[in-house]
MARVO-805801 format. One record per residue (C-alpha): chain; x, y, z; residue number from 0. Coordinates in nm, 2 decimals, decimal comma. Each point is the difference from the previous one (the first is absolute). Example, Ala and Ser with C-alpha at 12.3 -4.5 7.8 and 13.67 -1.06 7.14 Angstrom:
! residues 2
PT   chain        X        Y        Z   resi
PT       A     1,23    -0,45     0,78      0
PT       A     0,14     0,34    -0,07      1
END
This chain:
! residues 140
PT   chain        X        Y        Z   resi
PT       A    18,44    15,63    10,46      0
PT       A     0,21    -0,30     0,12      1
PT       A     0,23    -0,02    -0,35      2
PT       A     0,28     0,09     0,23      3
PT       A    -0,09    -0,29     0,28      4
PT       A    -0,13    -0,25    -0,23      5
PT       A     0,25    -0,23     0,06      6
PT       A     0,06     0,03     0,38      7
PT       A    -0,25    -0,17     0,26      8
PT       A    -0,21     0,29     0,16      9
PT       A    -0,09    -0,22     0,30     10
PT       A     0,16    -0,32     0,16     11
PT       A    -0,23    -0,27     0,18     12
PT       A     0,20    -0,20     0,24     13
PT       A    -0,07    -0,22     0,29     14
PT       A     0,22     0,05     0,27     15
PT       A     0,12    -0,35     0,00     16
PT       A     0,12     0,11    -0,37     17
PT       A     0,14     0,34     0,08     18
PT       A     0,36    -0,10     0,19     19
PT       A     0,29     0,13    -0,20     20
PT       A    -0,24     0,23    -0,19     21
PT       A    -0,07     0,38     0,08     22
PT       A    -0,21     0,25    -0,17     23
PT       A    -0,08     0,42     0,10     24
PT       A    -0,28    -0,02     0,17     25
PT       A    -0,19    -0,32     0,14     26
PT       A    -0,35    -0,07     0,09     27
PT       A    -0,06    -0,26     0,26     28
PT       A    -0,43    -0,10     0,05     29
PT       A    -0,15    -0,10     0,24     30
PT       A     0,18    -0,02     0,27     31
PT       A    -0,27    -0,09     0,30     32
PT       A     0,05    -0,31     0,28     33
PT       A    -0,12    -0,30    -0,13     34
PT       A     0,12     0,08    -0,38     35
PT       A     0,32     0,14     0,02     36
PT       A     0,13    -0,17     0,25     37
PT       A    -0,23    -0,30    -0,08     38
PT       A    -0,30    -0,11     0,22     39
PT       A     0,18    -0,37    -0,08     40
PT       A     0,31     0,04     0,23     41
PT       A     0,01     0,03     0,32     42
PT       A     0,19     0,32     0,21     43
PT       A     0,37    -0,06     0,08     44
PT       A    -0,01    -0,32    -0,22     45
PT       A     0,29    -0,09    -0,26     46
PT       A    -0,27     0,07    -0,27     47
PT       A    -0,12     0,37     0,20     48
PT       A     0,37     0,09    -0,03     49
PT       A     0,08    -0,10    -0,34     50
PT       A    -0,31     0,22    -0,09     51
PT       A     0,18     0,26     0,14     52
PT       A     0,30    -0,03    -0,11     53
PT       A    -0,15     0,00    -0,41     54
PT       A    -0,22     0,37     0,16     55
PT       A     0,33     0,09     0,02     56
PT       A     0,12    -0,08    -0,34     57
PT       A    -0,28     0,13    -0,11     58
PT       A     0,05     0,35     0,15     59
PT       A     0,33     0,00    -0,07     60
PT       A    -0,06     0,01    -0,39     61
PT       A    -0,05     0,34    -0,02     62
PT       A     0,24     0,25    -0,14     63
PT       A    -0,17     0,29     0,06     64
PT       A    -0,36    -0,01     0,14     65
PT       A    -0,17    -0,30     0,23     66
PT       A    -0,42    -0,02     0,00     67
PT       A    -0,10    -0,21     0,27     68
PT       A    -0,35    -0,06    -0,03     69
PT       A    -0,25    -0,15     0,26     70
PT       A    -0,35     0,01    -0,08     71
PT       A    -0,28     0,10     0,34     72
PT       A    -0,20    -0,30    -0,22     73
PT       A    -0,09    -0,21    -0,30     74
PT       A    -0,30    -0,19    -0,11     75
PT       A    -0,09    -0,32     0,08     76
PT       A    -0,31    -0,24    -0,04     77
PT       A    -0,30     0,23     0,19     78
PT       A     0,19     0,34     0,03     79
PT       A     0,33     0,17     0,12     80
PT       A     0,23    -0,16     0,22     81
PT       A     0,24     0,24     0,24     82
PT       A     0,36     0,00    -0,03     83
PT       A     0,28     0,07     0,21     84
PT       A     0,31     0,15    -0,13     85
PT       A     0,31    -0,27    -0,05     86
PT       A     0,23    -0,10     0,34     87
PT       A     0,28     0,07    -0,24     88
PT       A    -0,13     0,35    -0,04     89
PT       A    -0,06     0,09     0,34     90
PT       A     0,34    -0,14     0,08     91
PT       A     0,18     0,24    -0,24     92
PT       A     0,14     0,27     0,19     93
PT       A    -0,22     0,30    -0,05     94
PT       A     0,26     0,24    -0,03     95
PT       A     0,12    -0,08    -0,35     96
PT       A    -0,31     0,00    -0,18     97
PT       A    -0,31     0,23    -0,08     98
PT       A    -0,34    -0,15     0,08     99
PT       A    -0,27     0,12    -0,19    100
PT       A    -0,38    -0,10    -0,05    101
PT       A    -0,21     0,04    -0,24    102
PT       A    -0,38    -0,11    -0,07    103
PT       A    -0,08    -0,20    -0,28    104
PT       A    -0,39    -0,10    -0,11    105
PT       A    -0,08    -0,30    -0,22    106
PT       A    -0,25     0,21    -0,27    107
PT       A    -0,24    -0,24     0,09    108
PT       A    -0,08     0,15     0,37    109
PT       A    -0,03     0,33    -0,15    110
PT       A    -0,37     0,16     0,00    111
PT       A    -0,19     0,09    -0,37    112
PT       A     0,07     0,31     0,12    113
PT       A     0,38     0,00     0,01    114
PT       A     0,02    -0,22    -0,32    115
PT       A     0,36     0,06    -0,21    116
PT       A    -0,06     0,17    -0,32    117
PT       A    -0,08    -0,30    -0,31    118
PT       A     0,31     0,09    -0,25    119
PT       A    -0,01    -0,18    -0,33    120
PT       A     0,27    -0,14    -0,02    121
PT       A     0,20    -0,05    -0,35    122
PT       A     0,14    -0,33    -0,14    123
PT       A     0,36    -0,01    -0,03    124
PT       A     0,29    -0,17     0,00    125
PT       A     0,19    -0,09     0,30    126
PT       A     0,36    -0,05     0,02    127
PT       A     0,12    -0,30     0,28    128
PT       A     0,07     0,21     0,32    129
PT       A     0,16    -0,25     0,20    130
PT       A     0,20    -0,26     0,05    131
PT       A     0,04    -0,30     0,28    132
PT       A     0,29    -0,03     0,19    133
PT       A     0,08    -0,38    -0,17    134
PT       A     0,05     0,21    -0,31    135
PT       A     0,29     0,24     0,16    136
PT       A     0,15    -0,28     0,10    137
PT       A     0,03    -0,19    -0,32    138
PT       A     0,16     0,31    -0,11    139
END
């Protein structure tokens, strides 16, 4: 059970604008594709463009231990999938210190009848907060 964590935040949510001064074992970073992450809204070499840079790296400098990067190949928008390109800021990082791997994720809606997930019932219970924000830590 979680007796022995029940008082300790399992998982953190944090911007990156929030995460300065703060570090945690391992840190996820989403969606990380041109025109999010930097944002479509600045323009390349601009004062904005390299302030965006300059938070990537706070934000990939906030892990103790481990460091997921992730760029999605696509995400949904009004009449189907849009492609993505991986983040500048990613394929500026020097590919010598880090692993790249890829893996394939489906939404369960593309999947045939035929390759349906298995229906579990699923039990009622009660669940325990397991996270906090980052404007909590820093109250702290």
């Amino acid at each position: 059970g979680l007796s022995s964590v029940d008082n300790q935040s399992l998982l953190t949510l944090s911007t990156i604008h929030r995460a300065k001064g703060l570090e945690w074992k391992v840190v996820f970073i989403p969606m990380l594709s041109d025109n999010l992450f930097p944002s479509s809204k600045v323009k390349i070499n601009s004062p904005a463009f390299e302030e965006e840079r300059r938070i990537f790296y706070v934000g990939i400098t906030r892990a103790k231990d481990r460091l997921f990067l992730i760029s999605p190949k696509s995400t949904k928008v009004f009449k189907g999938q849009r492609e993505l390109n991986t983040s500048q800021f990613i394929r500026e990082l020097n590919p010598n210190v880090y692993n790249k791997e890829i893996h394939n994720y489906y939404n369960i809606n593309q999947l045939s009848p035929e390759e349906d997930l298995p229906k579990e019932r699923v039990k009622k219970q009660q669940h325990l907060p397991l996270f906090t924000t980052a404007d909590t830590l820093l109250k702290d």
